[in-house]
ZAMARGU-4260 file (C-alpha; in steps of 0.2 Angstrom, whole numbers, plus 5000, padded with zeros to 4 digits):
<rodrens>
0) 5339/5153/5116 | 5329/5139/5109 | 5327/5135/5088 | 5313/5143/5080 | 5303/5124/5075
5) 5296/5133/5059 | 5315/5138/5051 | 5314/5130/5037 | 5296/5128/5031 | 5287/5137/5016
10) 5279/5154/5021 | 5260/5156/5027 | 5246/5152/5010 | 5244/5172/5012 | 5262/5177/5006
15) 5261/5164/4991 | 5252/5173/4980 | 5249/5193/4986 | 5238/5203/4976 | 5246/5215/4964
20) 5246/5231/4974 | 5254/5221/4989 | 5268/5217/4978 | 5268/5235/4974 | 5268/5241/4992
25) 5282/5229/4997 | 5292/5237/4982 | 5290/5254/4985 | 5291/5251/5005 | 5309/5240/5001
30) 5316/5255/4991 | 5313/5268/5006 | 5317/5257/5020 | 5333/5263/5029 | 5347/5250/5032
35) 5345/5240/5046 | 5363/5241/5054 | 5360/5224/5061 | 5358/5212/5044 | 5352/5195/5048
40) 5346/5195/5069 | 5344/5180/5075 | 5328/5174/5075 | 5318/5175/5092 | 5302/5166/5097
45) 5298/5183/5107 | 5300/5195/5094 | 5293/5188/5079 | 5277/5175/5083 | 5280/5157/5072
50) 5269/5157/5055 | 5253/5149/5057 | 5253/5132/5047 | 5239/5127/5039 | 5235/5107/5037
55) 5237/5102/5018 | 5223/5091/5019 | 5210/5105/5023 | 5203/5113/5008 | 5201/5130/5005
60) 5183/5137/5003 | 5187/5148/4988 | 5187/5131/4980 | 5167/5128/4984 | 5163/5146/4978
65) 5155/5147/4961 | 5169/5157/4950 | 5161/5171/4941 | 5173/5169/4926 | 5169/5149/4924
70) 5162/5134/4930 | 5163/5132/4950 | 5179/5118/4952 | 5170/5109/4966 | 5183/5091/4973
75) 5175/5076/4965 | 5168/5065/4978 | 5173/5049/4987 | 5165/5034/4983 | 5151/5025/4993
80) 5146/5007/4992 | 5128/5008/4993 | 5116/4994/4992 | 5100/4996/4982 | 5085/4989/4994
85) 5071/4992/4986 | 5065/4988/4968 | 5054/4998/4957 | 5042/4986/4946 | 5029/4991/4936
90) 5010/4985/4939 | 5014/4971/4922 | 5031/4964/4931 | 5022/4964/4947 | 5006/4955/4938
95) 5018/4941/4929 | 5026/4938/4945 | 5009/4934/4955 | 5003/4925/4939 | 5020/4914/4943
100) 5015/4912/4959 | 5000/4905/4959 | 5007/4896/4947 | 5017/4888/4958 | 5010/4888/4976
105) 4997/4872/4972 | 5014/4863/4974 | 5015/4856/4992 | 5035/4855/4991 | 5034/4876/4983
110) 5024/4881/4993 | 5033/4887/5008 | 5044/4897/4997 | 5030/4903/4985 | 5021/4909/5000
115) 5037/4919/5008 | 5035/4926/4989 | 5018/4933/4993 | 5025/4939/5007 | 5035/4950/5000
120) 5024/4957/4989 | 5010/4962/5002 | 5025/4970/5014 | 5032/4980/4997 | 5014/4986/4994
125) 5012/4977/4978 | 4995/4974/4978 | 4984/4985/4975 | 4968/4989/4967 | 4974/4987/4950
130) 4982/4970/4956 | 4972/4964/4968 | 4963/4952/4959 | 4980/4942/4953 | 4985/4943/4971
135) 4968/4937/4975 | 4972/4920/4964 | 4986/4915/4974 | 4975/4914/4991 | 4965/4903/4982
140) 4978/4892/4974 | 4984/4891/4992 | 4968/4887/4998 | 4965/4874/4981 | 4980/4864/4991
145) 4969/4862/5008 | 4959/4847/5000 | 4973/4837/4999 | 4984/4845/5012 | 4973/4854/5025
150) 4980/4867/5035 | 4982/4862/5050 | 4997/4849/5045 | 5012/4851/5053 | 5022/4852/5036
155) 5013/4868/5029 | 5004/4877/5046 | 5017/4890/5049 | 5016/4897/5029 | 4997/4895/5030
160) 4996/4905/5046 | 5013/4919/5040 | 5002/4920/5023 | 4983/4922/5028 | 4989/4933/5043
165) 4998/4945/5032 | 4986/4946/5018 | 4974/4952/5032 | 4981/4970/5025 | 4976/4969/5011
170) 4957/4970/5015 | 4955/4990/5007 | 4962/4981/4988 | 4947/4968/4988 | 4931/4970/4984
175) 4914/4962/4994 | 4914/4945/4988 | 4933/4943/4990 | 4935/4950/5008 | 4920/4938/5014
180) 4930/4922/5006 | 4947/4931/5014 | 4938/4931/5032 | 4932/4915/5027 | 4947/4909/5023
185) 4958/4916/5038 | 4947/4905/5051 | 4952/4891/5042 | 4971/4894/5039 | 4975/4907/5056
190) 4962/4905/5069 | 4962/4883/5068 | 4981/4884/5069 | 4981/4895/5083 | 4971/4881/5093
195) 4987/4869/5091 | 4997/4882/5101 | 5007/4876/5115 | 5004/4895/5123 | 4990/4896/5135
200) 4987/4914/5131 | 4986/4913/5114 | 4973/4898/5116 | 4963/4908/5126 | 4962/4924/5115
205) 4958/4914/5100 | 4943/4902/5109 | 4937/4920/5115 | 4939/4925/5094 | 4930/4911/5092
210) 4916/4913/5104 | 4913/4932/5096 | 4911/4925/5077 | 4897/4913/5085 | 4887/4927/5093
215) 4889/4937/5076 | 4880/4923/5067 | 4862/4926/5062 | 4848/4911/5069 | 4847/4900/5057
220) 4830/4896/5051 | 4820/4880/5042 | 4825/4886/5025 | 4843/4888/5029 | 4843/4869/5034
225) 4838/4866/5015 | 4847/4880/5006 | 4861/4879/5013 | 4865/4863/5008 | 4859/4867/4989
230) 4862/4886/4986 | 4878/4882/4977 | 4871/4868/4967 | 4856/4875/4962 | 4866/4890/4956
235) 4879/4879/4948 | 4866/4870/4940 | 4857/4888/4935 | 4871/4893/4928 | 4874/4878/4916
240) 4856/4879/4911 | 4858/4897/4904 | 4873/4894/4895 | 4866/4880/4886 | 4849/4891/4882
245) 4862/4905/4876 | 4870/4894/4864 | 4854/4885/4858 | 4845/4902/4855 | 4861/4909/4847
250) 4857/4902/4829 | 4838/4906/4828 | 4841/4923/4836 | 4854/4928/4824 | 4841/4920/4809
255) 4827/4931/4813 | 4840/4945/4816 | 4847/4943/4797 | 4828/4941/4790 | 4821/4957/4798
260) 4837/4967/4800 | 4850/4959/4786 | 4863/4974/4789 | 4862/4977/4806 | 4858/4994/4808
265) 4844/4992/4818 | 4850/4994/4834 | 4862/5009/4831 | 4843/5018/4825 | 4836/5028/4840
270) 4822/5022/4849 | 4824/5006/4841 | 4819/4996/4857 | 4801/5000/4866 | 4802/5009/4883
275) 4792/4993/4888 | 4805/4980/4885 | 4820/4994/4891 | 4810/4994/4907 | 4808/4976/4907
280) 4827/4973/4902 | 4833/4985/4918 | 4822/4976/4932 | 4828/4957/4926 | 4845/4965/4929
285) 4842/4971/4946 | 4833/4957/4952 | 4847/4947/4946 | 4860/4957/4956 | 4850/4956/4970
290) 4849/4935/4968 | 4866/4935/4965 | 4870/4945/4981 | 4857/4932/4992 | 4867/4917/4985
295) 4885/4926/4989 | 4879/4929/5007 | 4872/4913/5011 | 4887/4904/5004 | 4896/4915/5015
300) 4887/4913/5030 | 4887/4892/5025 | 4906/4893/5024 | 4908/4903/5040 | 4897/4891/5050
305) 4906/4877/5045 | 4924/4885/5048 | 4916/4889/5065 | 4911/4870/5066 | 4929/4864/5061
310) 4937/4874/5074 | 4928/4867/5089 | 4932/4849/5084 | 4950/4854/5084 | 4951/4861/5103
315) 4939/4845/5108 | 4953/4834/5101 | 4966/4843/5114 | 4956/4840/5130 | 4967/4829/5135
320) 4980/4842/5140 | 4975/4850/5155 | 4977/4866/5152 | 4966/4865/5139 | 4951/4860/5147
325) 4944/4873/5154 | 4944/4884/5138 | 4935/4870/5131 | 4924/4867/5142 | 4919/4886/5141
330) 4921/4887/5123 | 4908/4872/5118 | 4896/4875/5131 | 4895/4892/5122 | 4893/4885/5107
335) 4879/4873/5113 | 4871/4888/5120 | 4870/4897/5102 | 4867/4879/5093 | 4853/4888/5084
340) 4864/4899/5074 | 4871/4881/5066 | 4863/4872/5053 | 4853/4855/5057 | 4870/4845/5053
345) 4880/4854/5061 | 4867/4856/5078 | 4870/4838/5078 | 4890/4839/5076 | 4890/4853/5091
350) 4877/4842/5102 | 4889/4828/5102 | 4903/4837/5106 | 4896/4846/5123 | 4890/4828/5126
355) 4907/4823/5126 | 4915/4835/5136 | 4903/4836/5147 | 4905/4817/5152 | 4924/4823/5153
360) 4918/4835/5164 | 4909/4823/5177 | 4926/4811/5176 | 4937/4825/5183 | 4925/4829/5194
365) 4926/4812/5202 | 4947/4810/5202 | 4947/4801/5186 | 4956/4808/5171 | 4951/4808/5151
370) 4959/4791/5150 | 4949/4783/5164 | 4963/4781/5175 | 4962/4792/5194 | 4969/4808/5193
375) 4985/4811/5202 | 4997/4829/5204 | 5017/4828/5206 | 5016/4827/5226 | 5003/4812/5226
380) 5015/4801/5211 | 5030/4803/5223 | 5020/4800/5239 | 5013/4785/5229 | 5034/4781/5226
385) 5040/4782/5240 | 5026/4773/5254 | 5036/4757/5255 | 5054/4765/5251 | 5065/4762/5268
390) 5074/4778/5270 | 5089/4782/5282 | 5090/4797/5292 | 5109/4794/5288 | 5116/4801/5273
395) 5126/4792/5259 | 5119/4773/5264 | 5109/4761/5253 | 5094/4765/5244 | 5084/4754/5253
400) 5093/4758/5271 | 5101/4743/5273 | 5119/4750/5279 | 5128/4739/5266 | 5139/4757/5261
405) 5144/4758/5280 | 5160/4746/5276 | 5165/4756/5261 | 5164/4774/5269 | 5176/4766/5282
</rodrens>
């Protein structure tokens, strides 16, 4: 008969700790047992089944029940590395941080990294209304940089076009005024750079981006020609005037002030002003929003136009590549067909170009290529190559088929 493989090991968990009456049972049923005349059988795997062992490691789920006579004795858990991946800021912390930078995104050699910055800002949902203007500084610090470092260099395209394309979400944050200069702005710092691609798709898509921002521009009329180019000096100019009548009225006004009204209470009186000069007060403040408003759009339709202008040197300037060339030769000619919707400069800018390309245009028509030479594919450069070359119709033999590897092969 085989061993039993549990002799030896500790009873069941049930026959640890019995209730009180099971101890009692077992007493009372020991005492009226009758003797067995057999003491101690051997132990068979057949008669008596082995005790079920219970693993160590499992806990019991008593332990996970709330006791009713104390706190619940719940296993303290296992520590978990965890890594913290986002950061709450307050609107202040995040307000200092675009304050710094701004601060520091003028700098050609920071501003790669100040840009990655803003970056992570717009993809953390930091700006918002109440923080949209600060954010709103750091476009145009970046954009302060362009005079001296325009964005279409090699050294600062990527961050201009990974910046300007990722503020494009926070359009809902800005107000009127902001998401005009932001459009404004993205023809400059997305669109151009997307014209220096090496991708013939992407090319294409951005001269037909192009070509729809033409058609959305209003005709431009006579006066345009002259306001346009004056609009944001006159109001400059405007501007500096009234400051300097506001501070030269300041000291008569407050003297006629003090001699009819010493204490100043007379404007906390009510009906101390005339209905006259309230009406008169409210229309000079209308019509000045509405001034305001005229100058904003035709600076923005001034800056627009001469993005637009910008972008079609820079495709002309890559006619070269052949690839190119009929994008461009599609993407001026609509722009010479909606020359009226430019100013008289920039008419004359657009007139040159389609002059240009379309002398370009009769060149490749006759064979010869941008640089005045004739225009020749892969096949005709090797037929050109090899018209005098002496081949052999044996293999492994001179270049020039004169046989003099015949001794060498033997």
């Amino acid at each position: 008969m085989a061993d039993n493989l549990f002799e030896g090991l500790p009873p069941p968990i049930s026959a640890i700790d019995p209730s009180p009456e099971t101890q009692l049972y077992d007493a009372n049923t020991t005492q009226n047992r009758p003797s067995d005349p057999s003491p101690n059988p051997p132990a068979s795997s057949s008669s008596c089944p082995p005790p079920v062992i219970k693993s160590a490691l499992k806990r019991p789920k008593t332990a996970l029940e709330p006791n009713p006579t104390g706190p619940a004795t719940a296993p303290a858990p296992g520590k978990r590395l965890r890594f913290k991946t986002t950061t709450d800021a307050s609107e202040a912390q995040v307000m200092e941080a675009m304050q710094k930078i701004a601060s520091h995104i003028k700098n050609p050699t920071k501003f790669g990294k100040a840009a990655k910055l803003a970056i992570q800002l717009i993809q953390a949902g930091s700006v918002k209304a109440a923080t949209s203007d600060h954010f709103f500084a750091i476009l145009e610090a970046a954009m302060s940089m362009s005079s001296s470092t325009p964005c279409t260099d090699p050294s600062v395209r990527g961050d201009y076009h990974a910046l300007f394309s990722a503020a494009q979400s926070t359009m809902e944050c800005l107000n009127k005024k902001q998401k005009n200069q932001l459009s404004t702005w993205t023809i400059q710092a997305v669109v151009a750079n997307d014209l220096l691609t090496d991708d013939s798709f992407v090319f294409s898509k951005t001269a037909t981006q192009i070509k729809e921002a033409i058609s959305n521009l209003p005709v431009a009329t006579k006066e345009d020609d002259v306001e346009e180019a004056e609009a944001l000096k006159v109001h400059e100019e405007n501007t500096d005037d009234e400051h300097q009548k506001k501070e030269n009225a300041a000291p008569a006004k407050e003297k006629s002030q003090e001699e009819s009204d010493p204490f100043g209470l007379e404007a906390f009186l009510p009906g101390s002003l005339k209905k006259g000069e309230r009406a008169k007060g409210k229309n000079d403040v209308e019509s000045k929003i509405r001034q305001d408003e005229e100058v904003e759009a035709k600076s923005f339709l001034k800056a627009q136009r001469e993005a637009l202008t910008s972008c079609l040197e820079i495709a002309a300037h890559r006619y070269k590549i052949p690839w190119c060339q009929t994008v461009i030769d599609i993407l001026v000619k609509h722009a010479f067909d909606n020359v009226m919707r430019f100013t008289s400069q920039q008419r004359d800018a657009i007139g040159k170009l389609w002059a240009s390309v379309r002398e370009q245009q009769n060149r490749r028509k006759q064979g010869k290529s941008v640089s005045g030479k004739l225009d020749v594919n892969g096949f005709e450069w090797l037929q050109q190559k090899y018209a005098n070359e002496k081949i052999s119709i044996r293999h492994s033999v001179g270049a020039s088929g004169d046989r003099k590897a015949q001794q060498w092969l033997g």
